[in-house]
DRENROVEX-529820 format. One line per 10 residues: number of its first residue (from 1); for each residue x, y, z of N, C-alpha, C. Coordinates in pm, whole numbers, plus 50000, padded with zeros to 5 digits. Layout:
<rs>
NUM = X/Y/Z/X/Y/Z/X/Y/Z  ...
</rs>
This chain:
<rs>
1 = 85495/47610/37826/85562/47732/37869/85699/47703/37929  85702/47589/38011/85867/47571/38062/85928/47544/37947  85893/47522/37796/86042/47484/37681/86070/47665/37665  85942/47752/37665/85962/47888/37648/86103/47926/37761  86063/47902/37898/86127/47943/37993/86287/47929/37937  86280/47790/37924/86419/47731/37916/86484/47732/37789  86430/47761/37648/86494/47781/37554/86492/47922/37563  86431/48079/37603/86463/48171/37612/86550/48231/37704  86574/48185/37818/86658/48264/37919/86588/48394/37983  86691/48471/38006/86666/48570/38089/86574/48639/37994
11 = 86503/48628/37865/86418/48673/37795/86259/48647/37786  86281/48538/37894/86136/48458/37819/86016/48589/37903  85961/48571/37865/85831/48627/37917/85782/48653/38079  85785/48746/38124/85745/48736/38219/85641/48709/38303  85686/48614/38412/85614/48568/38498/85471/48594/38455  85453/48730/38544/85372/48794/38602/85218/48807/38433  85317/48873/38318/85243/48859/38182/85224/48720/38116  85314/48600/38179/85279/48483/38137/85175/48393/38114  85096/48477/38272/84986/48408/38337/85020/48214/38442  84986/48142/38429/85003/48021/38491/85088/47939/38420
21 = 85180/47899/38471/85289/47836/38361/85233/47682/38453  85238/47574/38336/85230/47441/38385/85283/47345/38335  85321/47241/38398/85434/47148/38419/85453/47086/38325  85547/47071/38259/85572/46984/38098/85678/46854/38138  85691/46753/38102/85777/46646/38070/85903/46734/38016  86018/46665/38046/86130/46717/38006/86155/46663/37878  86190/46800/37803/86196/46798/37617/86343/46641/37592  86390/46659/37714/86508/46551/37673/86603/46632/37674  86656/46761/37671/86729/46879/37577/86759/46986/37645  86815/47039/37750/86783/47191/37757/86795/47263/37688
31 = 86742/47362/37651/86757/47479/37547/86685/47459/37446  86670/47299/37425/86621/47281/37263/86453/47285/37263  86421/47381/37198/86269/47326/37176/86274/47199/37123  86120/47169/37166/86101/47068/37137/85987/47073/37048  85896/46965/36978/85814/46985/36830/85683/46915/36877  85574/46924/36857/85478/46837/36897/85481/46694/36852  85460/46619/36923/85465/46517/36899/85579/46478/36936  85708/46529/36910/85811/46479/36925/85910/46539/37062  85874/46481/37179/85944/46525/37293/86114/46442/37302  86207/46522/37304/86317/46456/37339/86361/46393/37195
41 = 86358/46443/37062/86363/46340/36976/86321/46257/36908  86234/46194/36988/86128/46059/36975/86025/46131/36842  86048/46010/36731/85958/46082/36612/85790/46085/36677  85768/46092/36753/85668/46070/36810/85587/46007/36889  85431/46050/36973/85410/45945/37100/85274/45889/37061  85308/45768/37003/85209/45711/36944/85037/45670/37038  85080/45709/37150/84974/45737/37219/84850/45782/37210  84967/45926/37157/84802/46052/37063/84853/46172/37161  84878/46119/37286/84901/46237/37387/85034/46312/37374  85009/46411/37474/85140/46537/37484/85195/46488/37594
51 = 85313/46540/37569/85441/46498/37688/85378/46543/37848  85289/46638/37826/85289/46699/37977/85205/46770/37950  85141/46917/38014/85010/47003/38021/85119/47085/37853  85001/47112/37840/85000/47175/37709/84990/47285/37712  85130/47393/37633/85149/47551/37655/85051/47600/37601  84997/47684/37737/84912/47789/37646/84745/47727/37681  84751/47602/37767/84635/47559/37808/84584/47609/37909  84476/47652/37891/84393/47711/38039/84322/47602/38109  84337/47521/38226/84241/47465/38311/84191/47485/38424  84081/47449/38479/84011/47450/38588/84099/47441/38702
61 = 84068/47464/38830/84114/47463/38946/84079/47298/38950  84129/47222/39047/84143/47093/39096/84183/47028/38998  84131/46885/39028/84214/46758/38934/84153/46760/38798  84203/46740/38687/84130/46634/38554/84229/46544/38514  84176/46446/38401/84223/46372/38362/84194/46327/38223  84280/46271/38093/84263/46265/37998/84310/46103/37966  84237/46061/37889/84261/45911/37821/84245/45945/37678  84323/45797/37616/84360/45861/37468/84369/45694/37428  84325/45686/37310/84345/45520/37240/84410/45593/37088  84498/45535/37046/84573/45566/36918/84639/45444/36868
71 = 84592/45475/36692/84666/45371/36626/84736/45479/36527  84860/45376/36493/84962/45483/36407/85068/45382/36339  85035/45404/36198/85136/45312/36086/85233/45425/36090  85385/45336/36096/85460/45408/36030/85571/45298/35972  85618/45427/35868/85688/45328/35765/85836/45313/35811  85840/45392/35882/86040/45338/35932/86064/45323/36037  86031/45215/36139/86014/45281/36265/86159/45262/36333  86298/45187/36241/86398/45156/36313/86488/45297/36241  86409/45390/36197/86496/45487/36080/86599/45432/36064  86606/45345/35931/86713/45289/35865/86725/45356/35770
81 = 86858/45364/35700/86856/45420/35564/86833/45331/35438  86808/45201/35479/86791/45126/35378/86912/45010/35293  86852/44947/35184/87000/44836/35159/87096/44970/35085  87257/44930/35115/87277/44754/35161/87329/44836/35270  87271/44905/35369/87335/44895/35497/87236/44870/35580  87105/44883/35571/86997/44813/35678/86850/44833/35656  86781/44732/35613/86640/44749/35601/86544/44786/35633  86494/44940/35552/86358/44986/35602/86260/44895/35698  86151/44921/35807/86144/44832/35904/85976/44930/35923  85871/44870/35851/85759/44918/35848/85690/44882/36026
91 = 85575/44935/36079/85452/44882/36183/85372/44903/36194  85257/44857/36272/85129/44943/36310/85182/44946/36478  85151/45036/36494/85189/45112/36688/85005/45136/36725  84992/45019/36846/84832/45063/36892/84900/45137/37076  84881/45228/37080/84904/45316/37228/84768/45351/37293  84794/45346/37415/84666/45373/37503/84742/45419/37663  84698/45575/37678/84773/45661/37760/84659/45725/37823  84748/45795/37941/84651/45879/38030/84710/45999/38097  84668/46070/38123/84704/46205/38190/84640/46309/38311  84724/46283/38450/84639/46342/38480/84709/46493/38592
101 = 84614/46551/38607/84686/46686/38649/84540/46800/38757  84672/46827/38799/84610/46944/38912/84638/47108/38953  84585/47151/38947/84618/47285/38952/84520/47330/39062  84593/47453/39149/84527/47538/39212/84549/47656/39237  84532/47744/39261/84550/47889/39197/84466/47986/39379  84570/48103/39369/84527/48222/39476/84579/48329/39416  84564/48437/39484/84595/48563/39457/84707/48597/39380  84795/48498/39487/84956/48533/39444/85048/48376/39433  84984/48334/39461/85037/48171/39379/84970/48081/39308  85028/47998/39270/84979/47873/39196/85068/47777/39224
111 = 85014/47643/39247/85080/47518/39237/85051/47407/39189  85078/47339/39116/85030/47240/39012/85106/47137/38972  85112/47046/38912/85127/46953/38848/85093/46841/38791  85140/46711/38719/85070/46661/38639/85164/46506/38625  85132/46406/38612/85147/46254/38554/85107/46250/38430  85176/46164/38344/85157/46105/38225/85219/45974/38186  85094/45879/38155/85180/45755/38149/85116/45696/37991  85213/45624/37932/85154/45500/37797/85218/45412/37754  85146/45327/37662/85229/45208/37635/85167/45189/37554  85285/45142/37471/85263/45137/37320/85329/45010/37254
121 = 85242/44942/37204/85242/44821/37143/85267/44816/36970  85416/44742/36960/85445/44780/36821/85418/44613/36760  85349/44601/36665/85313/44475/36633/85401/44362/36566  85512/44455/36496/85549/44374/36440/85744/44385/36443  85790/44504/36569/85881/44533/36630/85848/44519/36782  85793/44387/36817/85780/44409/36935/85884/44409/37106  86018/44447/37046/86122/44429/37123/86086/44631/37126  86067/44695/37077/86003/44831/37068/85916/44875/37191  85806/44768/37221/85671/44792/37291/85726/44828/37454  85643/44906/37524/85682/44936/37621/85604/45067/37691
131 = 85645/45084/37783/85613/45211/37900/85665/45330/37888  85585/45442/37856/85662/45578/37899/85576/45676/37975  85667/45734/38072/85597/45833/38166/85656/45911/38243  85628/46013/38294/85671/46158/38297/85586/46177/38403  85624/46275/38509/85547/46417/38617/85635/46538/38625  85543/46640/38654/85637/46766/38650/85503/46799/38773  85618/46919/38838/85571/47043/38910/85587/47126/38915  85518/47255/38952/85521/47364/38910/85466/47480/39026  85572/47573/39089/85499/47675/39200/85560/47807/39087  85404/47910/39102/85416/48040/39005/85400/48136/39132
141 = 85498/48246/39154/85473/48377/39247/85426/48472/39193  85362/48559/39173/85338/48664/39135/85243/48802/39228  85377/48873/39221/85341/49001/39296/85356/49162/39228  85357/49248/39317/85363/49418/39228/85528/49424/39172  85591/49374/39248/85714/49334/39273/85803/49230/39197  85768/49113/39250/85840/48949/39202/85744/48921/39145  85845/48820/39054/85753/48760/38952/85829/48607/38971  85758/48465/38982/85854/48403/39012/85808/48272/38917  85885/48165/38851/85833/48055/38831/85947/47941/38859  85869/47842/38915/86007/47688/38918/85887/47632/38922
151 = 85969/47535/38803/85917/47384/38775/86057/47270/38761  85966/47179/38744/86044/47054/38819/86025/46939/38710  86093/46838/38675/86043/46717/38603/86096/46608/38580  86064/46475/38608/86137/46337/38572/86036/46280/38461  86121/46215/38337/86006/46159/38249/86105/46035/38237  86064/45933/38203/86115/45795/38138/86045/45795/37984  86100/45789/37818/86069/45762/37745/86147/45698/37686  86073/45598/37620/86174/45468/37524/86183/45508/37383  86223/45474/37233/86153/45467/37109/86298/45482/37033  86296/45482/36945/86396/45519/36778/86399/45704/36836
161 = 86542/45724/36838/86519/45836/36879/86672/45945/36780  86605/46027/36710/86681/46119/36648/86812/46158/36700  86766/46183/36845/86939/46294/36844/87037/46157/36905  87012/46021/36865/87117/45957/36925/87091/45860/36801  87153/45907/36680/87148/45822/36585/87051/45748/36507  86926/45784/36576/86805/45705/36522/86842/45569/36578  86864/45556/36704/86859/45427/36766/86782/45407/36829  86698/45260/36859/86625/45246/36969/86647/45274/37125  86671/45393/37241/86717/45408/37300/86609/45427/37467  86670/45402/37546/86607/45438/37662/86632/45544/37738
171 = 86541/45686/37800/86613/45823/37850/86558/45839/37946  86599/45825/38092/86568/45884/38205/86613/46080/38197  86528/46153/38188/86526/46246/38213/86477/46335/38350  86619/46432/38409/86535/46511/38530/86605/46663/38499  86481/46741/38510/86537/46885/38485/86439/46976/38558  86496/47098/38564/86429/47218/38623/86469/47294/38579  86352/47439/38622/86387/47557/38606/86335/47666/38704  86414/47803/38702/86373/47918/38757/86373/48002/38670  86279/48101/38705/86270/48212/38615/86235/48337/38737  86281/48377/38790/86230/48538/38817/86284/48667/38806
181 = 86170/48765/38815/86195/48925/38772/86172/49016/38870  86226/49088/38855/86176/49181/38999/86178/49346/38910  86084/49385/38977/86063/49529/38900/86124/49629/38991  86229/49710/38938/86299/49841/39038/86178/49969/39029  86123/49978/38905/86055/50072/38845/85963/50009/38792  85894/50128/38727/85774/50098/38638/85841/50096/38489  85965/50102/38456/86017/50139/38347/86120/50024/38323  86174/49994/38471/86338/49917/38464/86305/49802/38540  86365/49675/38492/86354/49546/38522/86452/49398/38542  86454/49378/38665/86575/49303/38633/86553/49131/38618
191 = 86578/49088/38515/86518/48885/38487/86644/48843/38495  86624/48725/38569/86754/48595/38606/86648/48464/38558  86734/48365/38509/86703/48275/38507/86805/48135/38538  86773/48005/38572/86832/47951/38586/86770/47797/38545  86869/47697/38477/86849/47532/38459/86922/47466/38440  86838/47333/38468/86966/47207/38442/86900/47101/38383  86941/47043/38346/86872/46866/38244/87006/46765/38287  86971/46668/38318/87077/46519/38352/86974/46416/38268  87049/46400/38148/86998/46257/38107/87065/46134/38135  87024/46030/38135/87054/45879/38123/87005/45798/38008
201 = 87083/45752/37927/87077/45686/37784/87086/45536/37814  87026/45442/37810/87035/45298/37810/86990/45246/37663  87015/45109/37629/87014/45090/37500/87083/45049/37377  87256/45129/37387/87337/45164/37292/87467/45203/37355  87536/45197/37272/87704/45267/37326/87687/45413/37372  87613/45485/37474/87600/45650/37453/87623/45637/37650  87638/45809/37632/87670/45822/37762/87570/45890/37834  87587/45948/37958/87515/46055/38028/87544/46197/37973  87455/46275/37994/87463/46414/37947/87436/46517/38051  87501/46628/38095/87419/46722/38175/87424/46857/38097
211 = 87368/46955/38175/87324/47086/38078/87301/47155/38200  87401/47254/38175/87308/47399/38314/87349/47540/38189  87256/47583/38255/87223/47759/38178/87158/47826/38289  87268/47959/38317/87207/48085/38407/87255/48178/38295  87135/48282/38319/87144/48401/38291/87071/48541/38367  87119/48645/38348/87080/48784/38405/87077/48905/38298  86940/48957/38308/86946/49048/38230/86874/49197/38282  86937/49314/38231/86869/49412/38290/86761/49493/38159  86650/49470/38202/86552/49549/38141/86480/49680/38138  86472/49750/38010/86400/49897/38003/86296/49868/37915
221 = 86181/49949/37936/86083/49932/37906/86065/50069/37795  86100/50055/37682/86096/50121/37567/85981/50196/37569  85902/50122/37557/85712/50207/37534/85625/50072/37587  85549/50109/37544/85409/50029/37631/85428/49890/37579  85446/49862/37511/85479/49768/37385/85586/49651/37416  85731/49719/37437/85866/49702/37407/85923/49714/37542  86046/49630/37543/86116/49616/37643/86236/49543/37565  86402/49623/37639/86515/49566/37590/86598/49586/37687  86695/49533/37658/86846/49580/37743/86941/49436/37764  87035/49451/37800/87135/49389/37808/87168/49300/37951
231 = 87254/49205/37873/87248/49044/37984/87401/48971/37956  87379/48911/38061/87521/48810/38021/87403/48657/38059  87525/48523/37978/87458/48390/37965/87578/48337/38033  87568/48237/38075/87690/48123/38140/87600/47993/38068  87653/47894/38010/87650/47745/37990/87747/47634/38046  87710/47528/38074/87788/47425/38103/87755/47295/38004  87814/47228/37903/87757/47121/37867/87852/47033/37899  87836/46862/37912/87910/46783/37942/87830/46609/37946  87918/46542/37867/87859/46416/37829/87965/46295/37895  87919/46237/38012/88005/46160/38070/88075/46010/37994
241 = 88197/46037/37976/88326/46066/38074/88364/46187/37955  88295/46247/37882/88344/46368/37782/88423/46461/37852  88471/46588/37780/88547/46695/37846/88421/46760/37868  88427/46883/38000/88299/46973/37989/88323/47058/37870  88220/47160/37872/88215/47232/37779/88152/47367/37813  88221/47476/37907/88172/47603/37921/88159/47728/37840  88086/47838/37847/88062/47942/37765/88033/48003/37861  88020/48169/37795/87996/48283/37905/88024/48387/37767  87925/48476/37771/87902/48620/37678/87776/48680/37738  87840/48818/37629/87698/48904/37651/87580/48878/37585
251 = 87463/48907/37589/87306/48905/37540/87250/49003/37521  87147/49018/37417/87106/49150/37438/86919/49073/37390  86823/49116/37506/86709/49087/37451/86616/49200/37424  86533/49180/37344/86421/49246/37326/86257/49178/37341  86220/49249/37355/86058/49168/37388/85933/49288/37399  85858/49214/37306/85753/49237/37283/85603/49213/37263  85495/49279/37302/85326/49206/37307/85280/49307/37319  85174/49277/37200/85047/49393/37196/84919/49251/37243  84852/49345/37348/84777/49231/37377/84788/49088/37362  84654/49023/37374/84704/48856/37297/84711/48866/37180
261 = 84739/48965/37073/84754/48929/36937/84873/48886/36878  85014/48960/36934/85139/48974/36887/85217/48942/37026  85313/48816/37030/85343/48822/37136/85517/48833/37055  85631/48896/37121/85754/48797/37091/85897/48818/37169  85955/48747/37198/86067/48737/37300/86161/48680/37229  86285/48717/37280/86396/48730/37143/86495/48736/37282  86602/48668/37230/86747/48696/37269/86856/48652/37196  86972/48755/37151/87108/48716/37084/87187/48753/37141  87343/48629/37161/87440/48719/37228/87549/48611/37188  87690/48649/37187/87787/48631/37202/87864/48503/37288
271 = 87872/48401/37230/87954/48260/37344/88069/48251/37350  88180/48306/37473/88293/48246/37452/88319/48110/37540  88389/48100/37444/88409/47924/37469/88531/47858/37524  88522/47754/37639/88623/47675/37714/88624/47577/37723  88745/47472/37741/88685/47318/37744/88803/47296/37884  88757/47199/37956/88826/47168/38113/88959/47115/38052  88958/47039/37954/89079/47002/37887/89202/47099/37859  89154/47232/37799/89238/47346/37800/89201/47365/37617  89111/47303/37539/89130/47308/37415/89014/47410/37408  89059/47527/37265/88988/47633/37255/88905/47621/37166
281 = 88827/47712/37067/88728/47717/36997/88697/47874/36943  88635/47899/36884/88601/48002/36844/88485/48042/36888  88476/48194/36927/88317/48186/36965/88242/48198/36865  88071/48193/36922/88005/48130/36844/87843/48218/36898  87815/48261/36774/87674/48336/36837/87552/48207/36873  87501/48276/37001/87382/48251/37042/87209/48267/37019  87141/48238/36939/86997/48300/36991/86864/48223/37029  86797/48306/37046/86633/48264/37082/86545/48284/37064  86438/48314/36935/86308/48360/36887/86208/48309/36916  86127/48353/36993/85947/48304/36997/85827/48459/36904
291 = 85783/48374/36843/85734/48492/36797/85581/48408/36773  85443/48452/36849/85331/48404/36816/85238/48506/36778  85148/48486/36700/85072/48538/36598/84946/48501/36611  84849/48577/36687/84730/48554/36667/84619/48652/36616  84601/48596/36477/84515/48714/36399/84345/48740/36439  84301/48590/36459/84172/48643/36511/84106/48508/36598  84049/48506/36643/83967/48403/36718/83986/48222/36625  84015/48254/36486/83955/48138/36384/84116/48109/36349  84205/48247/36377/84372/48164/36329/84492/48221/36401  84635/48127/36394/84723/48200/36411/84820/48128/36386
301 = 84951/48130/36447/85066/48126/36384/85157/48147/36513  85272/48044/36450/85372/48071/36595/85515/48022/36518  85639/48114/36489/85786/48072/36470/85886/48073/36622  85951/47987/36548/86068/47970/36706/86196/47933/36652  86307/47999/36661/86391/48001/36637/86541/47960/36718  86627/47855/36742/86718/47857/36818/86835/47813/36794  86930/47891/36809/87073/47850/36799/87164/47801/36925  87232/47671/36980/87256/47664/37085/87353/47515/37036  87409/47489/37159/87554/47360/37164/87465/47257/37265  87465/47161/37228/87458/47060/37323/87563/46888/37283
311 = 87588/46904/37423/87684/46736/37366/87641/46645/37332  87720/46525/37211/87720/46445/37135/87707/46349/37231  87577/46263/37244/87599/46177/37347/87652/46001/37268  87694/45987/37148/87743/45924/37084/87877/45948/37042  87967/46037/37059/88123/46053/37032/88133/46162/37136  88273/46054/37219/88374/46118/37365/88397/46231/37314  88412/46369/37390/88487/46470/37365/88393/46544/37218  88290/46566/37196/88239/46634/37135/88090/46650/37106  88047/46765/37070/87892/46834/37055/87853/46835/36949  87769/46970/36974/87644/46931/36873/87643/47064/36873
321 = 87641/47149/36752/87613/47298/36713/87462/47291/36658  87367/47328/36727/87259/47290/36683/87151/47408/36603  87110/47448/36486/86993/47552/36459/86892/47500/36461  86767/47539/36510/86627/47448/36471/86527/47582/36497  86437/47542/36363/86358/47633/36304/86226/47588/36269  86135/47609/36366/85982/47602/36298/85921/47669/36268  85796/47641/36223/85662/47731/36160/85526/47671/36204  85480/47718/36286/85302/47638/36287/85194/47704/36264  85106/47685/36229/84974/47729/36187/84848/47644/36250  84786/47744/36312/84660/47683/36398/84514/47716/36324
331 = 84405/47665/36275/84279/47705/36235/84152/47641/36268  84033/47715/36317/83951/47676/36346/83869/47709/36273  83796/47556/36229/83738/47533/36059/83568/47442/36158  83474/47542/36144/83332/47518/36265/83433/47503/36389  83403/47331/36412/83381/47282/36553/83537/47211/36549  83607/47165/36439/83736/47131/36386/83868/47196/36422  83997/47187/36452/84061/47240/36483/84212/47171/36390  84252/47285/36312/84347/47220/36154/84465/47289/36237  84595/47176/36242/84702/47213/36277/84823/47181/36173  84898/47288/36175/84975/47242/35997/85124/47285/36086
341 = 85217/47243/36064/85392/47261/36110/85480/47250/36023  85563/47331/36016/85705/47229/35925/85858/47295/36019  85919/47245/36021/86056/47228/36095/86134/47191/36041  86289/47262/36049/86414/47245/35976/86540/47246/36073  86591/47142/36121/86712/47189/36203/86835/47107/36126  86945/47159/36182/87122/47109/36125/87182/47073/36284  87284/46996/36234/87353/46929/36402/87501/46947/36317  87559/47050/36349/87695/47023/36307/87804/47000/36428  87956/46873/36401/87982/46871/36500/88086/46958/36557  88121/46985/36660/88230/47031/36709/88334/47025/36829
351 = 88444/47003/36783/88594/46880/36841/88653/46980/36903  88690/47006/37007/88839/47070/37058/88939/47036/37017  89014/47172/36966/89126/47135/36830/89237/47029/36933  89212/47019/37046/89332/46960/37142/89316/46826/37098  89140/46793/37072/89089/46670/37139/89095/46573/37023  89160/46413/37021/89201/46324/36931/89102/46204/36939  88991/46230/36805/88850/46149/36821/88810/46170/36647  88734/46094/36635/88666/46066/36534/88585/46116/36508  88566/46155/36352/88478/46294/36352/88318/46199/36310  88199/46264/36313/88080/46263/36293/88007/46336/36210
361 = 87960/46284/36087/87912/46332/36008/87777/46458/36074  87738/46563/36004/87692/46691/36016/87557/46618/35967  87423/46662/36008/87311/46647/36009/87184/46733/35960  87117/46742/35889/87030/46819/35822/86872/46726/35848  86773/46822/35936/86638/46680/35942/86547/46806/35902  86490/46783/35851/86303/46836/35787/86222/46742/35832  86082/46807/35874/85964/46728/35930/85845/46844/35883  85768/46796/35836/85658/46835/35818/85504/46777/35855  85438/46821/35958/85291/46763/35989/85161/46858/36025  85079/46747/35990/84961/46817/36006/84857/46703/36091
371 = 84729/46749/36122/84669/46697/36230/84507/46826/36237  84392/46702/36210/84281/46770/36243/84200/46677/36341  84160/46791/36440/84095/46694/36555/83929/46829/36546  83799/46721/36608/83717/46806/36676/83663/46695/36762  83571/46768/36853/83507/46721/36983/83399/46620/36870  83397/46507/36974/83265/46421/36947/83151/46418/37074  83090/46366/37092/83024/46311/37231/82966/46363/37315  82939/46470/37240/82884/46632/37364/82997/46665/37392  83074/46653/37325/83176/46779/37322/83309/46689/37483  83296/46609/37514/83378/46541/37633/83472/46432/37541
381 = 83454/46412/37408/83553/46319/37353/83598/46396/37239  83755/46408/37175/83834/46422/37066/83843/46321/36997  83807/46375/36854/83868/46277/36765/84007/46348/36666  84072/46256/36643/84211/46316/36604/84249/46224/36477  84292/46301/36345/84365/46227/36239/84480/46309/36271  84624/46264/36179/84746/46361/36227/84810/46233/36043  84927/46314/36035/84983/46276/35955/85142/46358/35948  85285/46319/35902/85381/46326/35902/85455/46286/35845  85573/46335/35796/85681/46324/35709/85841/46400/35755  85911/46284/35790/86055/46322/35842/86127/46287/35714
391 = 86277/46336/35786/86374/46317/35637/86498/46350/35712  86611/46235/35727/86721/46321/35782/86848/46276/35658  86889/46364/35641/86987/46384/35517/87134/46409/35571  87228/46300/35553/87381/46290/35650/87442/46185/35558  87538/46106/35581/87619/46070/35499/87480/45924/35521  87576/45785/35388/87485/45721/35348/87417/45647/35432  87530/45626/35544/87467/45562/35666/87396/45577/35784  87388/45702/35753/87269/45802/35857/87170/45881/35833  87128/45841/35688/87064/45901/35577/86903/45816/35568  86776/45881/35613/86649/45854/35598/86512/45914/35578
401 = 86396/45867/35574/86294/45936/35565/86147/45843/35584  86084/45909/35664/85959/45813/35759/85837/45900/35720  85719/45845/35694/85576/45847/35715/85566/45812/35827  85442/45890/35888/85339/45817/36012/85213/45934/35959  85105/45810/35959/84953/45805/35988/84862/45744/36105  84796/45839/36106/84686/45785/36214/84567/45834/36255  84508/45777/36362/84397/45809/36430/84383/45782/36592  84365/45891/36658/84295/45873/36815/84192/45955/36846  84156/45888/36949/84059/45948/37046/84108/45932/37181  84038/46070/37249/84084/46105/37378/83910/46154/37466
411 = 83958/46114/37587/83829/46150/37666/83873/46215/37785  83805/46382/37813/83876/46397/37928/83722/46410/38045  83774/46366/38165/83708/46351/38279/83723/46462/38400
</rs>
């Protein structure tokens, strides 16, 4: 729910209809959704596990905890594009992770959070092998009135990582967010939101990155159903020692849920654009689609849609125009649980006409996966197959495509 928070804005869902929002590892990204499996980039956490509590998970009051053993071949793990500029680079990855988390819940709050740690052993890249781990926190308000959520998060993850070239890279990540609403009426509504992400890149020639996004929007409540009205966005992006990179326009969201069947939250608006340097740009539309689909107890369906800028943390003085587009499908087949995805995003770059730098080839990645798990053991252990197929398509030297297979098991306590 915090990538909801933070890739929707002053749109995402409210508080209060959200129910318990809980603490996720930082995507690496603000704004950007992030894909299962793949937090921050990373083609994946060979672990078996999720970055952090899992959207949309209901748990118990007090502590649990989850363990996970995973093995996972994959065929490219340095994403090379191959001769004659650098040799495909096959492994087997054995990971063994844990997770653990707390929640507690009253009338009108909640407070929670969660650890996640693993290490993953690459057999035959073993300058690869290593530690990753993450905590987040999370206080939820909810009254007749306010509706409130902040969460919190530091993660450390290592691996071959997409949005920085497909390099082996290291990312200290810390980010937060706010989200609250306050109701004037039973009809009229006013949502603010607010965040920030500071990465640290070790590894490679790349820099630091920060990211803040506020927004305010005023809401009417159409019919029972529906809710819209109009907002302004502010952005800040900036990749150290880069130029910043501000925006500011209008928004206009809409949002909608019929029960748990049809949920969806939407925002588009208008970016005008500044750079501290003094170099201009054109503006550039904004948006944000969540749209989930649940047809009956046995299936459903969830698209997400986002258009947004974040900086190039590999070339001074320029970003990243980013679209990214998924599709997932959830089914419960008996006691089995069939998960199917496919995802399409573009990274095009963009220079301040002032600014005198080297341009970077434009980016096109497809991923497609699937993954069937059911309970073993009286029902206290998962078993999990998963399977995947990336592809990033850019000039010859940034040009690839990876398999990963596998198997885990997880036990929660």
């Amino acid at each position: 729910m915090l990538a909801v928070l933070l890739s929707l804005g002053p749109a995402a869902l409210p508080a209060h209809a959200a129910g318990v929002v809980l603490p996720t590892a930082p995507s690496g990204f603000s704004g950007q959704p992030g894909e299962p499996g793949e937090p921050g980039g990373f083609p994946g956490n060979p672990s078996g596990l999720a970055a952090g509590a899992w959207a949309g998970e209901e748990i118990l009051d007090g502590f649990s905890f989850d363990s996970s053993l995973t093995g996972t071949y994959d065929s490219n793990v340095t994403r090379s594009p191959g001769p004659p500029y650098a040799p495909t680079q096959s492994d087997f990855i054995l990971g063994l992770g844990g997770n653990l988390k707390y929640l507690s819940k009253s009338p009108n709050w909640t407070f929670g959070g969660n650890y996640r740690g693993s290490y993953n052993q690459y057999f035959e890249q073993t300058d690869f092998s290593g530690y990753s781990q993450g905590t987040g926190v999370v206080v939820n308000y909810d009254s007749p009135k306010i509706s409130a959520a902040l969460t919190a998060g530091i993660a450390y993850d290592q691996g071959s990582n997409t949005y920085y070239n497909s390099s082996f890279v290291q990312l200290t990540t810390v980010n937060s967010a706010l989200s609250v609403r306050y109701r004037f009426s039973p009809k009229t509504f006013l949502a603010g939101n607010a965040s920030q992400s500071f990465i640290t890149a070790s590894g490679g020639n790349y820099v630091d990155t920060k990211a803040y996004d506020l927004g305010l929007a005023a809401l009417w409540k159409y019919s029972p159903l529906t809710e819209l009205g109009p907002g302004i966005r502010y952005t800040y992006r900036e990749g150290n020692p880069q130029t910043g990179r501000s925006t500011i326009g209008p928004t206009l969201s809409l949002n909608y849920k019929l029960s748990k069947k049809v949920t969806m939250n939407s925002r588009v608006g208008m970016d005008f654009v500044s750079y501290e340097t003094g170099g201009s740009a054109d503006p550039t539309l904004s948006a944000s689609i969540g749209l989930n689909y649940q047809a009956s107890k046995l299936w459903g369906m969830n698209l997400s849609l986002l258009r947004d800028t974040q900086a190039n943390p590999s070339l001074a003085g320029a970003f990243y125009e980013v679209n990214a587009l998924r599709l997932g499908y959830h089914r419960k087949i008996r006691r089995a649980i069939l998960n199917l995805g496919v995802g399409y995003r573009t990274y095009a770059t963009e220079i301040p006409q002032n600014t005198a730098g080297y341009s970077t080839p434009d980016r096109d990645y497809f991923n497609i996966d699937a993954s069937l798990g059911m309970p073993v053991f009286a029902n206290t252990t998962q078993a999990r197959v998963f399977v995947s197929y990336r592809d990033q398509n850019s000039d010859a030297q940034n040009s690839w495509d990876a398999v990963r297979f596998g198997l885990g098991i997880s036990r929660s306590f």
